[in-house]
C-alpha positions in Angstrom: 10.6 -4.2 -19.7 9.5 -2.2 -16.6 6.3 -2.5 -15.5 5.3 -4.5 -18.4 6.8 -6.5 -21.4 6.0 -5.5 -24.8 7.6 -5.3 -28.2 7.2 -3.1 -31.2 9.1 -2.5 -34.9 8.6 -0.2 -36.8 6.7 1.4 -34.5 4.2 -1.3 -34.2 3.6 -3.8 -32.2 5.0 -7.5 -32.3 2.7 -9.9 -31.3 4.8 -12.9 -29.6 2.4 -15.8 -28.7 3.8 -17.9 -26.2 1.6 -20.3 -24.1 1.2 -19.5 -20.1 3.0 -22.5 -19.0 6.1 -22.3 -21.8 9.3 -21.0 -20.9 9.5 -19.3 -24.2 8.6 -16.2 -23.1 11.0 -16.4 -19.7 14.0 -17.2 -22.2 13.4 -14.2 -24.6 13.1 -12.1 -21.8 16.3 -13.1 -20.5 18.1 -12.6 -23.5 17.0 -9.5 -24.2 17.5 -8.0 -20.6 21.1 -9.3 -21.1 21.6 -8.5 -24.8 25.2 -6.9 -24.8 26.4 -9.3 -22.5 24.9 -12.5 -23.6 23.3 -15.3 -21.7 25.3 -18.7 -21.1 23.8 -22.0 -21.0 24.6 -22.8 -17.3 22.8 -19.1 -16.8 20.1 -20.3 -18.6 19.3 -23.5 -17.2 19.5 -21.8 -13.6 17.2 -18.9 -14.5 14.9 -21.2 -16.3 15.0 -24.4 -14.8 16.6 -23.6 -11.4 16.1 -27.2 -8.9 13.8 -29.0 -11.2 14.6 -32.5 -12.5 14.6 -32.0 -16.0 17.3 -33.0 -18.3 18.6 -29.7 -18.5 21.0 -29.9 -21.7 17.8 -31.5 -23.9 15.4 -28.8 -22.4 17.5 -25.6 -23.5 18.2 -27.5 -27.1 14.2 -27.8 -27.6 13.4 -24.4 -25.6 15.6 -22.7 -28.0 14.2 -24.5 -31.1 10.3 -23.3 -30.0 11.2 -20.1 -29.4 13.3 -18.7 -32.5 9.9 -20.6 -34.4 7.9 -18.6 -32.2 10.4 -15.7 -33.4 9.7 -16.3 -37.3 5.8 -16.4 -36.6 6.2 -12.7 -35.6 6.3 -12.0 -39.4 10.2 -9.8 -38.2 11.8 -9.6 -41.5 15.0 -11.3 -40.1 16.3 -14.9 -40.4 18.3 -15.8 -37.5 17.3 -14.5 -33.9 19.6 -16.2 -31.8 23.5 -16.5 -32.1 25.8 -18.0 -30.1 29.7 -16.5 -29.9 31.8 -17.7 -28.0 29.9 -20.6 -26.0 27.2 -17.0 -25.0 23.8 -17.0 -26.7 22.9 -13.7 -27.8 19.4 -12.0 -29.3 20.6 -11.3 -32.6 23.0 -8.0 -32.2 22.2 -6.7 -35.8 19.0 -6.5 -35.2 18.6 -2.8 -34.1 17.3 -3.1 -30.5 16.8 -0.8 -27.7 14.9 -0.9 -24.1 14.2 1.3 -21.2 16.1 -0.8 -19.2 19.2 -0.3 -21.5 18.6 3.2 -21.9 18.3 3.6 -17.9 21.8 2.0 -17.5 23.4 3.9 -20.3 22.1 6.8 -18.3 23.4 5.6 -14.9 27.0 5.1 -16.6 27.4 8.7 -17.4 26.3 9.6 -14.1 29.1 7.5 -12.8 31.7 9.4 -15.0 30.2 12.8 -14.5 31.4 15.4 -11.8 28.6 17.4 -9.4 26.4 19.9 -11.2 23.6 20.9 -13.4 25.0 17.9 -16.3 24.7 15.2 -13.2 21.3 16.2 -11.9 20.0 16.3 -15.2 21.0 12.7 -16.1 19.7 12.3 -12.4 16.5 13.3 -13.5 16.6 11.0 -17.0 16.9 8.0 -14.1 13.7 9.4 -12.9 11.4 9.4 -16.1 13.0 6.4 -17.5 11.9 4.1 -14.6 9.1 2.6 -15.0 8.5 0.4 -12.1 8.5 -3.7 -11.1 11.0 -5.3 -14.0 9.2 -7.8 -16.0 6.3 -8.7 -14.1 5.1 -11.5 -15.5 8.0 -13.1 -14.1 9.0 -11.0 -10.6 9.5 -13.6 -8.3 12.3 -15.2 -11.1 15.4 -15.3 -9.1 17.4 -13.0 -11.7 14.7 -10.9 -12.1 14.3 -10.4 -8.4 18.3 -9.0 -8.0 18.2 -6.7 -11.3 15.1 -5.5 -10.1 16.9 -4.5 -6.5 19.6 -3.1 -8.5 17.0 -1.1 -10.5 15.4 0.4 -7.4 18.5 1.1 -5.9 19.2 3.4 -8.8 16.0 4.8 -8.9 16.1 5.6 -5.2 19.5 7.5 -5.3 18.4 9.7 -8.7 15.1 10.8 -6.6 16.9 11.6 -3.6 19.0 13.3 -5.7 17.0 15.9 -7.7 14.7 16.4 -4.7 17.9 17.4 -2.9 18.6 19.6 -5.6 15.2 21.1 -6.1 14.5 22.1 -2.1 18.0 23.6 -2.2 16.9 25.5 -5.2 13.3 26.3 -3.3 11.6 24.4 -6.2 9.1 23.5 -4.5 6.9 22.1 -7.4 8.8 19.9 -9.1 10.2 18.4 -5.5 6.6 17.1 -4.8 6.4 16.2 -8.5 9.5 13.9 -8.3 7.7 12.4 -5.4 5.1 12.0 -6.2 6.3 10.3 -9.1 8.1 7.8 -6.6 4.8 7.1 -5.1 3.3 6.1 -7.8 5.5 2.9 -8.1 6.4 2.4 -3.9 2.8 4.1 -2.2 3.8 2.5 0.8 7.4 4.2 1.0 7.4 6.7 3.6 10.2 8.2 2.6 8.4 9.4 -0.8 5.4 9.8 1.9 7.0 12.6 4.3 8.8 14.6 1.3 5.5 15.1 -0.3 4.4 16.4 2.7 6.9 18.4 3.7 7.0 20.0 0.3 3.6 21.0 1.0 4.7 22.4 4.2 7.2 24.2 3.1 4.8 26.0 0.4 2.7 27.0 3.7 -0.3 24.9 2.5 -0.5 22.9 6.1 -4.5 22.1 4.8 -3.3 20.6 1.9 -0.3 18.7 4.0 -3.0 17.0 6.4 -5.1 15.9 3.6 -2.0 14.0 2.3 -1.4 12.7 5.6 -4.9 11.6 6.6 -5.3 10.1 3.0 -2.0 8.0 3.7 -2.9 7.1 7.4 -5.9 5.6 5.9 -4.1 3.8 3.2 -1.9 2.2 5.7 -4.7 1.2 7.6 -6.7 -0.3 4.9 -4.6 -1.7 2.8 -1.9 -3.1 5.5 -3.7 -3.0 8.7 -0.9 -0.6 10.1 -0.7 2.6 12.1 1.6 5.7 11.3 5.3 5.0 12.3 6.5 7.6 14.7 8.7 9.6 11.6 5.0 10.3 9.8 3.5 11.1 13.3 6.4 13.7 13.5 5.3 14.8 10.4 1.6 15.3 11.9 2.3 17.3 14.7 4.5 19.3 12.4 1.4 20.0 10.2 -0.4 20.9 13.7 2.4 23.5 14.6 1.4 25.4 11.0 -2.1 25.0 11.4 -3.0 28.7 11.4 -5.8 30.2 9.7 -6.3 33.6 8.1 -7.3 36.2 11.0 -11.1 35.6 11.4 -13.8 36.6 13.9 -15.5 34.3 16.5 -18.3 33.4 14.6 -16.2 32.0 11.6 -13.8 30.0 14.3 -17.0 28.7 15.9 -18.0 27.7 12.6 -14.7 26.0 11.3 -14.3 23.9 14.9 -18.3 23.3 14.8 -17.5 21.6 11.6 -20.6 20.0 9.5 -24.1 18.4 11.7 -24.4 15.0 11.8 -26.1 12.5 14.0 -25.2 9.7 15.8 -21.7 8.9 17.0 -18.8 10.8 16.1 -16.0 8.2 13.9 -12.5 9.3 13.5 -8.8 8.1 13.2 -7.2 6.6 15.9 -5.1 9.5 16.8 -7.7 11.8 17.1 -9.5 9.2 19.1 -6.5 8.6 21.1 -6.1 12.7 22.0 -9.7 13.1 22.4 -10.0 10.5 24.7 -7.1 11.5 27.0 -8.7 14.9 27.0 -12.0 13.6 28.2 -10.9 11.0 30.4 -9.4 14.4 32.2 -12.9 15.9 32.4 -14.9 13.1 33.3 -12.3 12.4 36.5 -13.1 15.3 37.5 -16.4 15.6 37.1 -16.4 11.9 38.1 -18.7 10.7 35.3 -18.3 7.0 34.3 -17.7 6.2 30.8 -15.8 2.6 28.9 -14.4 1.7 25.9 -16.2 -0.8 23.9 -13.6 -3.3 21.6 -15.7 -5.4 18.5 -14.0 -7.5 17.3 -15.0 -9.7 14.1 -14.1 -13.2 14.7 -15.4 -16.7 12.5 -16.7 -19.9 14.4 -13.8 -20.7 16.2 -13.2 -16.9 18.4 -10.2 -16.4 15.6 -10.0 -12.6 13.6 -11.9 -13.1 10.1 -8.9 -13.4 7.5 -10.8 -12.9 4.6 -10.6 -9.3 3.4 -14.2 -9.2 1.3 -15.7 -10.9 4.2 -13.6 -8.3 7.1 -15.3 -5.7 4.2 -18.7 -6.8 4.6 -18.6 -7.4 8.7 -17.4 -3.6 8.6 -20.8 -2.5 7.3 -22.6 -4.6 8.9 -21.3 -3.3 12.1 -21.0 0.3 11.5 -25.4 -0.5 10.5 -25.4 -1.3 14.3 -23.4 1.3 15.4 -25.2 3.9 13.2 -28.7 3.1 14.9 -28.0 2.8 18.1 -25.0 4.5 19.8 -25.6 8.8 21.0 -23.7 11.9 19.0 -21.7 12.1 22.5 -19.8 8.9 21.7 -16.8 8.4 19.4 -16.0 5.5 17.2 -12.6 4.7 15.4 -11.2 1.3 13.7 -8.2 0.1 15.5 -7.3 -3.1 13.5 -8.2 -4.0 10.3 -10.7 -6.4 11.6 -11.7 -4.4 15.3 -13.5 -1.5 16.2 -13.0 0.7 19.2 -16.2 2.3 20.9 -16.1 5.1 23.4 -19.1 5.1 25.4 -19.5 8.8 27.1 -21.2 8.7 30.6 -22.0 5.3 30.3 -21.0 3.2 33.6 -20.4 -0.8 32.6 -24.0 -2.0 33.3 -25.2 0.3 30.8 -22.4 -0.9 27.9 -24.3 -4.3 28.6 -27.2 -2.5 27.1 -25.5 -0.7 24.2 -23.8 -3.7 23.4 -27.2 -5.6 23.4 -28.9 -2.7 20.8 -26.1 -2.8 18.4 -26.0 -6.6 18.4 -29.8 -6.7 17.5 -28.9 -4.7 14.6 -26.1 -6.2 13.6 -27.6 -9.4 13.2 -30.4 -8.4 11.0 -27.9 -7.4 8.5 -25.5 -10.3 8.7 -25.4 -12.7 6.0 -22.2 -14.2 6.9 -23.2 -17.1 9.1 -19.4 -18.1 9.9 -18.7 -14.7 11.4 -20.0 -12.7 14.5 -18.6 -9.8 16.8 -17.0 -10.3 19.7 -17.3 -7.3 22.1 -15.3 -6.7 25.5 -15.8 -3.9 27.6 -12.8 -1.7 29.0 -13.7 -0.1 32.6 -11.3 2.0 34.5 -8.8 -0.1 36.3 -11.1 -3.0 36.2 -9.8 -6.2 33.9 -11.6 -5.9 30.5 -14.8 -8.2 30.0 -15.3 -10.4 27.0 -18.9 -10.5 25.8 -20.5 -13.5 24.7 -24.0 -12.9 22.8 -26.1 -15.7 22.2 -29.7 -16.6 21.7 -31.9 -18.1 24.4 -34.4 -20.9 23.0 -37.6 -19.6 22.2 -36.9 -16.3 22.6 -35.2 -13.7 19.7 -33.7 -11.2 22.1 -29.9 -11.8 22.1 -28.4 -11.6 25.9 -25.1 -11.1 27.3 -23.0 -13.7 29.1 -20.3 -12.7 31.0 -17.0 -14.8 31.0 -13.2 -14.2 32.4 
């Protein structure tokens, strides 16, 4: 029942047909889910039926009637499938039946009854394998599904925190990132599954490993939510920073390892490597009162809005970075800020010449672009000076593309 719904006898699968739109299916998994307990017919028509105007007495008499013929199709060598004792409908309870969803309750009842100790975390640790993610999906965003799947979480969470507690006290390193990990697999986005794993990692000493997780997770964020680090996994950064040591090497091999691997044209990063790099050069160019500015693109559709579309935000992405790739210098630095901007560090470029850079990547971009409802809109960032929106268009008979300032 979690993360999918299937059913086998024998140790074969049963084949239950039920059409998309019936509420066959919906009812069968109800009466399994609740099969000791037993469904009433008010419980019924609420989970199945909820506000709609149906006659709701009628609808449960037929519903019932399709699905225990569904029930025979199967080819199950029983007779009756459905009972009702005691005004409660029941799935049959001589007919053997089990689920992991039974089997993690059972589990979570002797946990309530045990004392602390090597018998709880084990049963702690049957939680953990016996989850198996979103209950019932077909049918998630059912009202009853939607609180015993809460409840099922809730359990899950507490057994995890559990036998990782139990593990890091034990210096079982291992199979603490394992139980994570396996928590990740079903909640990628949970940062508390997030910052064990790496401080697991860290605790193993293998800080390389620990900022691979964490750069591989910034990016996830990024892409798949459009959001930044919160300041508990930024801790967890300049933790990994603070471990950062190498094996003793000579200056050549340092000068190699910070030198990292050639590559022209701009330099593209994440946003807090951007952000630290930047403050560190801002610093040098004040000084050395060079004049440099910060470049925002933004994609936008006909109207100046951000491009909701993710294929389309995909495809502008490329089509940008094209621009950006044959046009902008090895001294500037290039991140993605939002999920639909990019941020553009210009190095020793005062504002008139941004005009210019903005104009070359432009031209490029726009021999790529296939998306006639989008463009970029660029605005330049200059010292104290209020930022400059960009406006390119095309002047008649001409195919240069030329800037037009606006406030």
């Amino acid at each position: 029942m979690m993360g999918t719904f299937e059913l086998s006898y024998d140790d074969k699968p049963v084949e239950f047909v039920s059409a998309a739109s019936s509420k066959a299916g919906p009812l069968l998994m109800l009466l399994l889910y609740y099969h000791d307990e037993g469904v009433t017919r008010s419980k019924m028509i609420d989970a199945l039926y909820g506000d709609e105007d149906v006659d709701p007495v009628n609808s449960i008499k037929a519903l019932l009637f399709r699905l225990r013929r569904q029930l025979r199709e199967t080819g199950l060598p029983f007779d009756d499938f459905i009972v009702v004792r005691n005004n409660n409908y029941y799935f049959n309870p001589e007919i053997p039946f089990e689920s992991d969803v039974m089997q993690l309750k059972q589990v979570a009842s002797a946990v309530d009854h045990s004392e602390e100790g090597r018998k709880r975390d084990d049963l702690y640790g049957r939680i953990c394998s016996l989850y198996g993610g979103q209950l019932l999906p077909a049918i998630s965003d059912t009202m009853w599904v939607i609180v015993e799947n809460a409840d099922l979480e809730d359990r899950f969470t507490v057994a995890t925190r559990h036998i990782c507690q139990a593990y890091e006290k034990a210096h079982d390193y291992d199979k603490e990132l394992e139980a994570y990990r396996w928590a990740r697999s079903f909640f990628p986005f949970d940062e508390e599954w997030i910052i064990g794993s790496i401080n697991c990692l860290l605790a193993q000493g293998k800080s390389s490993q620990a900022l691979a997780e964490y750069e591989k997770v910034s990016n996830m964020l990024f892409d798949e939510m459009g959001v930044y680090p919160s300041e508990q996994l930024m801790d967890c950064f300049r933790k990994i920073n603070d471990k950062m040591y190498f094996e003793f090497s000579s200056a050549k091999d340092v000068s190699k390892i910070l030198s990292g691997p050639s590559k022209a044209g701009a330099y593209y990063c994440s946003f807090p490597t951007f952000s630290d790099s930047y403050r560190v050069l801002k610093r040098i160019m004040d000084r050395e009162k060079v004049c440099s500015c910060l470049v925002l693109c933004t994609i936008v559709d006909r109207d100046g809005k951000p491009v909701g579309d993710k294929e389309a935000i995909t495809r502008q992405l490329q089509y940008l970075r094209i621009g950006i790739d044959q046009t902008l210098r090895a001294s500037d630095m290039v991140t993605r800020y939002s999920p639909t901007q990019i941020l553009i560090m210009l190095y020793a470029a005062p504002k008139d010449n941004a005009h210019i850079a903005i104009d070359r990547i432009e031209a490029a971009y726009r021999q790529v672009n296939t998306d006639k409802g989008c463009h970029v809109e660029y605005t330049i960032i200059s010292g104290d000076e209020p930022p400059t929106s960009i406006v390119l268009s095309k002047v008649k008979g001409q195919a240069k593309w030329r800037p037009e300032s606006k406030r």
